[in-house]
N, C-alpha and C positions, 0 to 999 in steps of 0.2 A: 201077205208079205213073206207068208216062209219061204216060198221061191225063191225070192230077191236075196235073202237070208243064204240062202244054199250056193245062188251063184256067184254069192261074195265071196263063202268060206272056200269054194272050190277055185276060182281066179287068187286068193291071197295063198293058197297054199303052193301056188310056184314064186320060189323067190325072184326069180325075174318081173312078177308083177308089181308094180309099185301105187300105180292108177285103174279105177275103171271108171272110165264114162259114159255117159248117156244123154240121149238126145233128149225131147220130148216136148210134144207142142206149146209153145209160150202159151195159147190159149186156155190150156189144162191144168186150172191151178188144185183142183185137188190129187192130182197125179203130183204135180210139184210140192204140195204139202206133205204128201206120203213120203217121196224119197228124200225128202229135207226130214222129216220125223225119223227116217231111218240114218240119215248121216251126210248123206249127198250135201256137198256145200256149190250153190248156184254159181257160175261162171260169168254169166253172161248168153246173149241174145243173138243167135245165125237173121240176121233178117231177111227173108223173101228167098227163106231158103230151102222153101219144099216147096211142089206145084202140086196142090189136089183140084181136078176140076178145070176151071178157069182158073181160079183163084190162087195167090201166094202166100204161106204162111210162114211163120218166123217160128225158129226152135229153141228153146232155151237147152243150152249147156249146162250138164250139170255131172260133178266128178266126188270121188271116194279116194285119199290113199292110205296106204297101208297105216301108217299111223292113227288115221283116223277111224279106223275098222273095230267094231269090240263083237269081239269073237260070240258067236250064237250062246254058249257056256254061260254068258259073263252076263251076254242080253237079255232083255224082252221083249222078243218081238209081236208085238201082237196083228 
């Protein structure tokens, strides 16, 4: 998770950003527990909105903004 750590502090350090988003498989809930651990708060659900395969999957939305960002300093990220 330092990554995710790093390209939060790099996207909030332009003040023009206020949001990041991210996609990520609705299937994938320990990806979605990870970024919910780090601050992502879940949006909602793209339905049948990626084609792997045959098959359609649904992507949950999931976003950060700046207010809700605590700077790596402050953090722990483990």
């Amino acid at each position: 998770m330092p990554m995710i750590g790093m390209v939060l502090e790099k996207a909030f350090s332009y003040a023009e950003i206020e949001r990041v988003e991210l996609n990520v498989y609705a299937w994938n809930e320990i990806a979605i527990k990870t970024y919910s651990r780090i601050g992502f708060i879940g949006e909602g659900v793209r339905r049948s909105s990626v084609k792997v395969g045959d098959e359609r999957w649904d992507t949950a939305i999931m976003s950060m903004l700046r207010d809700e960002w605590i700077a790596p300093s402050v953090s722990v990220i483990k």
